[in-house]
Structures are given as structure tokens and as C-alpha cells.
C-alpha positions as CSV (number, residue, x, y, z in Angstrom):
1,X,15.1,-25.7,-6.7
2,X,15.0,-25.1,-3.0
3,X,12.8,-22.9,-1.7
4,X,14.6,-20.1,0.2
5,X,12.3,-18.4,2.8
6,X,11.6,-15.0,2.7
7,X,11.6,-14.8,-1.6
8,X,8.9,-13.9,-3.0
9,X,5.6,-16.1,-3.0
10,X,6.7,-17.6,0.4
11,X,4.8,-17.1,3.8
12,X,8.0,-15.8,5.4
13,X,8.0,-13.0,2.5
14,X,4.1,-12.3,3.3
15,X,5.3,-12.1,6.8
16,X,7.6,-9.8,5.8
17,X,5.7,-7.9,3.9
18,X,2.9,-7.3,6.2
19,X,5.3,-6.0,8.8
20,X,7.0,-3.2,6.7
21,X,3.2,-2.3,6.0
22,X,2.5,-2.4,9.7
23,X,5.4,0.0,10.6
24,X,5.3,1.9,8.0
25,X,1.8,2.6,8.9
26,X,2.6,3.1,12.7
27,X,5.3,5.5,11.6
28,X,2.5,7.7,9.9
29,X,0.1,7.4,12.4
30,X,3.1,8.9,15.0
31,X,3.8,11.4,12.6
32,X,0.6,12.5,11.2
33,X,-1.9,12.4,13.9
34,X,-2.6,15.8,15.5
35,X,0.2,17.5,15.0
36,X,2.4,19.9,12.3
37,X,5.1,17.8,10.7
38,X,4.7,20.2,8.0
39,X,7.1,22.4,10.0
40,X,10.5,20.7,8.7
41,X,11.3,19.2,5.8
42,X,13.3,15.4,6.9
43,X,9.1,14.8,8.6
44,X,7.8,15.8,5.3
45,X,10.4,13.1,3.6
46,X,9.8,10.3,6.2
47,X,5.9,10.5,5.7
48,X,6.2,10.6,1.7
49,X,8.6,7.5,2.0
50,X,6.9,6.0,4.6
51,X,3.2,6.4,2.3
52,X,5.2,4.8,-1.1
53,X,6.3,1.8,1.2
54,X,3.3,1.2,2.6
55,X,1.8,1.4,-1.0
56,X,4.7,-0.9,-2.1
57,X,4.4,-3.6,0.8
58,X,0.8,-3.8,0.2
59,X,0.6,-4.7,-3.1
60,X,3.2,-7.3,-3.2
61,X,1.6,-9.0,0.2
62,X,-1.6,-9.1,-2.2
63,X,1.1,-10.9,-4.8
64,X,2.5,-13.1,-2.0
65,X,-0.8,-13.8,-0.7
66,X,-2.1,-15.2,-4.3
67,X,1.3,-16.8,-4.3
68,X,0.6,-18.6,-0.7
69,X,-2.7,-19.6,-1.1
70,X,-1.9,-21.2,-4.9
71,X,1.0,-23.0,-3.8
72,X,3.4,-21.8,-6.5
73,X,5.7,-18.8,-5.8
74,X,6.6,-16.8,-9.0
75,X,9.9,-17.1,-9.9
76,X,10.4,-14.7,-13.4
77,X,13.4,-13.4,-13.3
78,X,12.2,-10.1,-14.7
79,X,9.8,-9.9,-11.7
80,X,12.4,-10.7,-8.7
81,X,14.5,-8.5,-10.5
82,X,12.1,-5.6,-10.3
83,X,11.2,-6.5,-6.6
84,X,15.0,-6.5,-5.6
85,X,15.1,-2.7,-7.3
86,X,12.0,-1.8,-5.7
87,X,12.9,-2.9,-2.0
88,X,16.7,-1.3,-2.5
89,X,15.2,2.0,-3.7
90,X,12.5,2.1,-1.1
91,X,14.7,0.5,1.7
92,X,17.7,3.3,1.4
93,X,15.0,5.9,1.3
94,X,13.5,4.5,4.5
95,X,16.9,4.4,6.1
96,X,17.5,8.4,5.3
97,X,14.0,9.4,5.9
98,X,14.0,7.3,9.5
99,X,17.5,9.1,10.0
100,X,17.2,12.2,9.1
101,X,13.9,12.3,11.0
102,X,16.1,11.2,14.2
103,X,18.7,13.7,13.8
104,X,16.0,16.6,13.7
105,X,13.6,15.3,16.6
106,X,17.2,14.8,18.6
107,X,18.3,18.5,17.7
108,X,14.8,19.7,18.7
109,X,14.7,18.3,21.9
110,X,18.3,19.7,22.7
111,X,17.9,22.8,21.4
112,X,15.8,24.6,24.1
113,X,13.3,25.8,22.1
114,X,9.4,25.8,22.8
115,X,8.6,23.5,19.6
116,X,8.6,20.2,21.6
117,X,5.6,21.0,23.8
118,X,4.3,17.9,25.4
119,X,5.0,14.5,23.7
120,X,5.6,16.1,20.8
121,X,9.3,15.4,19.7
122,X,8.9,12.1,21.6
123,X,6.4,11.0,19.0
124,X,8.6,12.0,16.3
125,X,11.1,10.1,17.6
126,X,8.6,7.1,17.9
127,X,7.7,7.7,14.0
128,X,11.2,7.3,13.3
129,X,11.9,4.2,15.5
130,X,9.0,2.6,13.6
131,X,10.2,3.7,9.9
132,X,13.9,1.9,11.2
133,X,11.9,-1.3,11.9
134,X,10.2,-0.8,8.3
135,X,13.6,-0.7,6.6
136,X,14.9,-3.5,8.6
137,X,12.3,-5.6,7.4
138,X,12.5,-4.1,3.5
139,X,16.1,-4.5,3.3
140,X,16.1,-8.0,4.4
141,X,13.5,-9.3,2.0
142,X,15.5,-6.8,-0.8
143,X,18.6,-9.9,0.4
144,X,16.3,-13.3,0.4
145,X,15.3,-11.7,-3.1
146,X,18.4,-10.6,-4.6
147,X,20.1,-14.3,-3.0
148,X,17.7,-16.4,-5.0
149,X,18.1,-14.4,-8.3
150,X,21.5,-15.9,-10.0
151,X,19.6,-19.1,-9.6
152,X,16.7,-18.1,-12.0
């Protein structure tokens, strides 16, 4: 069988992985550093998504890693199958979370009010730009996963 880059045990999936980590971390670190994103509930959301797919891209860049370095992806159809659930679940989360996130920063900045002080909405906005890139990166691995599984 053909070895279709981006599935799991590939480089291209440990690429992919480590960059939905990456952004997903950025995204928190925009969020979360010195300042309230307590204050509405879509920032709450985006930093509980954006801590489960960090969580999530870790732990299966560990897998991917192990795959990598012995030279033999894993290819159980139970185990794609769970990582294709996983990615969906996580990657349509993302998308709201990054979203909804948008929408509020958007309606903050418009709305006249003295919440944005400073670089503050602009951050948010940042935290959601970088949440986008995380779901761009988890749905596309949920595809090179879910394309290779009829084949198993």
C-alpha cells in the first residue's frame, strides 16, 4: 500500500501535528497573557478548545514521532478511526471557538466601548487568527486520515 502523506506515522503528519500544537499554543499565549478573557464567554471557549488541541496534537506527534523514527506507520483501523473522530470533533470546535472569538473581538472594537484599551481586542483578534491556522491544519490531517481508511 502506498503511503499517502500526511496519515498517521508519516513526517508530513508530525509536521502537521506540530503545527496545530504551535498555533494552538500561540492562540493561548494571545489570549491568556496579561489580560481578562474571563470577561466573555466565546474567549473562555477558544482557550478550553484551544488547551484540548494542544493536548491532542501533542500526544499523537509523540505517536508519529515513534512512528517516524521506527520506520513503520501504524495502520489499525480501530486507531485511524479514532484519530479521524478525534481531529473532526476537535477541528469543528476550533472552527467555532476561532469564530465566535472573531465575531466578539469584531463587535468589541465597533462598539465604542472602553473595553478595548490598548492592544487589547487586537490580540484577541491575533488569538483567533492563530486558532483558524490550528483548524486548518487539524482538519486537513482529519482528510489524509479519513482518505486512507477504506483502504485498511
Amino acid at each position: 500500500m502506498d503511503e499517502l502523506p500526511g496519515t498517521m506515522g508519516t513526517s508530513a503528519s508530525l509536521a502537521l501535528r506540530l503545527g496545530q500544537a504551535a498555533f494552538s499554543v500561540a492562540s493561548l499565549l494571545f489570549m491568556c497573557l496579561d489580560i481578562p478573557f474571563y470577561s466573555f464567554t466565546s474567549f473562555c471557549l477558544l482557550v478550553t478548545v484551544m488547551g484540548l488541541v494542544m493536548a491532542w496534537s501533542l500526544t499523537l506527534a509523540m505517536v508519529d514521532a515513534f512512528s517516524v523514527i521506527i520506520k513503520r506507520p501504524s495502520r489499525q483501523p480501530g486507531l485511524i478511526s479514532l484519530v479521524v473522530l478525534g481531529d473532526w470533533v476537535l477541528s469543528f470546535l476550533s472552527l467555532a471557538a476561532s469564530c465566535s472569538t472573531a465575531s466578539v473581538a469584531d463587535w468589541l472594537i465597533h462598539s465604542h466601548r472602553s473595553i478595548c484599551e490598548g492592544n487589547l481586542c487586537t490580540r484577541y483578534q491575533f488569538s483567533a487568527a492563530m486558532a483558524l491556522l490550528s483548524w486548518f491544519l487539524t482538519f486537513a490531517s482529519s482528510l489524509f486520515n479519513l482518505w486512507i481508511l477504506p483502504s485498511l
